[in-house]
C-alpha atoms as one frame of an Amber mdcrd trajectory, in Angstrom:
protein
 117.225 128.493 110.485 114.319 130.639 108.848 115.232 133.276 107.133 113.518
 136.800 105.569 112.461 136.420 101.634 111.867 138.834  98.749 109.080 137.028
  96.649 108.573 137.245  93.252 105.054 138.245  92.138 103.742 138.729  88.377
 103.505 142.319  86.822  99.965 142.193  85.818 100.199 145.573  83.772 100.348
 145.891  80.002 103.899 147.568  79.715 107.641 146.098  80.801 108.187 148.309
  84.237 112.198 149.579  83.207 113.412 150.586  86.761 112.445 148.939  90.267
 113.907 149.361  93.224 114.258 147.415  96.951 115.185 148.959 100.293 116.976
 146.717 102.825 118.109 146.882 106.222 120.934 144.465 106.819 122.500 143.663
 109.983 126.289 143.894 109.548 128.862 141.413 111.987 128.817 144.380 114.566
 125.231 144.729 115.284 124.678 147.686 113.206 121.570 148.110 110.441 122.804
 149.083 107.353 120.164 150.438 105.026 120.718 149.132 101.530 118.884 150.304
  98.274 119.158 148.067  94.910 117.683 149.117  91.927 117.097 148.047  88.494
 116.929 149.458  84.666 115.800 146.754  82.400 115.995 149.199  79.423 119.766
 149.632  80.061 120.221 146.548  81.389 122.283 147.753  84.354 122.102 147.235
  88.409 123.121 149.748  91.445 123.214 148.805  95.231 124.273 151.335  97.435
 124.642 151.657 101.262 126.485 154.166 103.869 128.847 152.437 106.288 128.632
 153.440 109.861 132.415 155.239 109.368 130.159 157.337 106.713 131.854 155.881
 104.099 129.371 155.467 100.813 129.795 152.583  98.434 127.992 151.902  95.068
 127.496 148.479  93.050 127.043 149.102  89.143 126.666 146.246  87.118 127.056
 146.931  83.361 125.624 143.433  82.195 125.952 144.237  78.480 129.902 144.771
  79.079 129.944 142.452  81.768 131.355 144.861  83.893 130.994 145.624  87.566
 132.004 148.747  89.489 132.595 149.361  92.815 133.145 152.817  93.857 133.612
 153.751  97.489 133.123 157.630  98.735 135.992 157.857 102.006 135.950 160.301
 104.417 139.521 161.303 105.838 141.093 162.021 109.097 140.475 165.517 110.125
 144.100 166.069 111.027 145.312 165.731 107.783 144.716 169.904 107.195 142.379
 171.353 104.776 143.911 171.060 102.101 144.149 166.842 102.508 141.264 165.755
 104.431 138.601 165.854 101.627 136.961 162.939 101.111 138.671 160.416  97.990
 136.740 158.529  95.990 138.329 155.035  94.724 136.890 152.774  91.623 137.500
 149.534  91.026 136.236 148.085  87.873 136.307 144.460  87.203 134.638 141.655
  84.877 131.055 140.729  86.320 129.800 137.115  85.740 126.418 137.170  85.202
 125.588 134.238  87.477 127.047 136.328  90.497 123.605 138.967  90.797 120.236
 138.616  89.635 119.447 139.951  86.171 118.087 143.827  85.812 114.838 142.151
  84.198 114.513 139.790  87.482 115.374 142.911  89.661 112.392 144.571  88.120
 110.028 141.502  89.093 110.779 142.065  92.506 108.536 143.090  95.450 109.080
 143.004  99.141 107.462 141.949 101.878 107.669 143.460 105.032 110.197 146.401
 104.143 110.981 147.607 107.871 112.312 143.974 108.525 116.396 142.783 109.235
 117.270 140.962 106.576 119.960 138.197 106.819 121.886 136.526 103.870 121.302
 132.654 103.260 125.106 131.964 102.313 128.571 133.362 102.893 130.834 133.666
  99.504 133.997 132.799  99.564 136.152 136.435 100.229 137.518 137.908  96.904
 140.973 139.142  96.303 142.209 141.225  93.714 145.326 142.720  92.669 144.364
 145.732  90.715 147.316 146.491  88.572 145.857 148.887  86.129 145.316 152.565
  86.745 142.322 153.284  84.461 142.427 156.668  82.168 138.103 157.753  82.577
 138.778 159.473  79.391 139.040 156.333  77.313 137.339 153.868  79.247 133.986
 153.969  76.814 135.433 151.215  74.956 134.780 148.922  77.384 131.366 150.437
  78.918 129.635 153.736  78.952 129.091 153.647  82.514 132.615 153.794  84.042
 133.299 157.200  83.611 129.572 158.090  84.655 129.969 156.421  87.923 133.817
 157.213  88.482 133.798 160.769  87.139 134.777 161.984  90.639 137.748 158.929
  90.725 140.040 160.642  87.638 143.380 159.075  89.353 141.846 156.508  91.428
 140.173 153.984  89.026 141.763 150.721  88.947 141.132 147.636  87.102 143.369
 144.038  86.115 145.349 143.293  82.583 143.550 139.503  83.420 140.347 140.953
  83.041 140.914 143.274  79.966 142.120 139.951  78.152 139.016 138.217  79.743
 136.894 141.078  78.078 139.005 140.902  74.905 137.799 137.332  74.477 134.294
 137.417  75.810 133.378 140.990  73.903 134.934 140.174  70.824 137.366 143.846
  71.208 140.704 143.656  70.579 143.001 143.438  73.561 145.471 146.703  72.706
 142.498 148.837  72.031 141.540 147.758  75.641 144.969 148.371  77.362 144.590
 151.673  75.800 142.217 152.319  78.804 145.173 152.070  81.575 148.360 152.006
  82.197 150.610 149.408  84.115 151.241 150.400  88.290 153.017 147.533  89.223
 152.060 146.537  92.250 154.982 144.512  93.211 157.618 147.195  93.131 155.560
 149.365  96.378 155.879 148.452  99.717 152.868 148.548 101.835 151.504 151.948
 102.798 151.287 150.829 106.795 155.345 150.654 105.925 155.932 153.636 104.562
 157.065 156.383 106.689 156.558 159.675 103.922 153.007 160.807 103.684 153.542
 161.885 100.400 155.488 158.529  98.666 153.640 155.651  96.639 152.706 152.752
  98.203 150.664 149.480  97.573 147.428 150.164  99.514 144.998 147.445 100.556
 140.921 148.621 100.457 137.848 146.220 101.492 134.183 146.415 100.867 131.087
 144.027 102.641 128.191 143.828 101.231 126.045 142.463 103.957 122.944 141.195
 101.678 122.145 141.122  98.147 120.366 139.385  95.630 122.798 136.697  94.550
 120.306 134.245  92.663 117.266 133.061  91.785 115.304 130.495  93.819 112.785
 127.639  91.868 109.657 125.341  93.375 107.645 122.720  91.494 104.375 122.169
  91.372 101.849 121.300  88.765 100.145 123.154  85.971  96.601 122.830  84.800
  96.889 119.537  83.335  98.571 118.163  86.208 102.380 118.427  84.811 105.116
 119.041  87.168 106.876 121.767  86.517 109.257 124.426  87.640 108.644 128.089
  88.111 110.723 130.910  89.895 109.453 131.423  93.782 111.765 133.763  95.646
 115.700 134.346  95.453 118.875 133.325  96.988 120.736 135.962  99.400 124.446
 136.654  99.857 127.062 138.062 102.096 130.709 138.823 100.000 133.994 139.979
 101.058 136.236 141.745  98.872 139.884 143.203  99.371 141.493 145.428  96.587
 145.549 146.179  96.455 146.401 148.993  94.639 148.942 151.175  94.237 147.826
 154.589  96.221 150.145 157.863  94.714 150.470 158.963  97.822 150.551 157.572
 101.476 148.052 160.130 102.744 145.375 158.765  99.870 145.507 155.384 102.199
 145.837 156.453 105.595 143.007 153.813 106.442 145.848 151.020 106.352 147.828
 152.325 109.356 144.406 151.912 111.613
């Protein structure tokens, strides 16, 4: 099968370029062309991919590689029936630990350049789909202990960012922060004790509420040819990247059964 590459090229210019940015159309399992944009910030050493599902939902990608953290925030429109007062639009977070092997790096990001932008790109390899219990209800307030950029991207998310205690100890040990100063962040939602929101009659009663996001195509690696240099040595040198398709479900514990009204569809 041949399939639609984003080449590397070198920068010939005297100064590092600090953001870069793709645009991508993706065709998702139902046909549709989802327009994707990725963009890079070497100086902050961050990542964003964004895209607008065809239900108008928006979802962001922010990688934080410093703090090895990852964000995924998803903008949800609500059923119109709900009144005025309870169809606005909810933003959810989920913040998790990134490893840095999943994404290309924000310095490879800003080596990219595309050829032929108007084309439909399709991912070389499936990932296994992610699950994740999110058991943590994250307090935006505090959360600039672990990375500056969680309460920039979730600012509109106050009640509805969500994280795992099996990350924050992963952090604790990978960061070098201590673990309590980290649980500080969030408090315990316990997941276990809710039944599912699709069960639960009362619009306004907790429930454990189950969220999904594809990400059709993105940048999940770095691709390397050989060939020889001027004195006729083989060696190895970075030609193109490798392309992705992931999966992931989030359960959560929703405050109210109308803030998850997507699970009874």
């Amino acid at each position: 099968m041949l399939f639609n590459h984003v080449y590397f090229v070198v920068l010939l210019v005297s100064l590092p370029v600090t953001v870069s940015q793709l645009v991508v159309n993706v065709k998702n399992k139902g046909g549709d062309v989802i327009k994707e944009v990725i963009s890079g910030n070497t100086t902050s050493d961050v990542v964003e991919l964004q895209f607008q599902n065809t239900d108008g939902t928006l979802i962001n990608q922010f990688i934080d590689f410093k703090s090895e953290v990852q964000i995924f925030r998803a903008f949800v429109l609500r059923e119109e029936e709900l009144g005025f007062t309870r169809n606005k639009p909810i933003t959810l977070c989920f913040v998790s630990r990134f490893n840095k092997n999943e994404f290309i790096s924000s310095d490879a990001m800003s080596k990219l350049r595309q050829k032929n932008p108007t084309t439909i790109r399709s991912p070389e390899e499936e990932k296994v789909p992610e699950m994740h219990i999110m058991d943590l209800q994250m307090d935006l307030r505090k959360t600039s202990v672990l990375s500056p950029y969680i309460h920039k991207v979730c600012h509109n998310a106050n009640l509805t960012t969500y994280t795992k205690e099996s990350d924050i100890r992963i952090w604790s040990q990978a960061l070098g922060q201590d673990f309590n100063v980290l649980m500080s962040t969030s408090k315990q939602t316990h997941p276990g004790k809710f039944s599912n929101c699709k069960d639960t009659a009362n619009l306004t009663s907790p429930c454990l509420c189950h969220y999904h996001i594809c990400v059709g195509w993105y940048p999940c690696g770095l691709k390397y040819c050989r060939g020889k240099d001027s004195a006729g040595r083989y060696v190895s040198y970075r030609c193109g990247i490798k392309t992705c398709h992931r999966f992931i479900s989030y359960d959560f514990v929703a405050d109210k059964k109308y803030n998850c009204l997507w699970d009874d569809v």
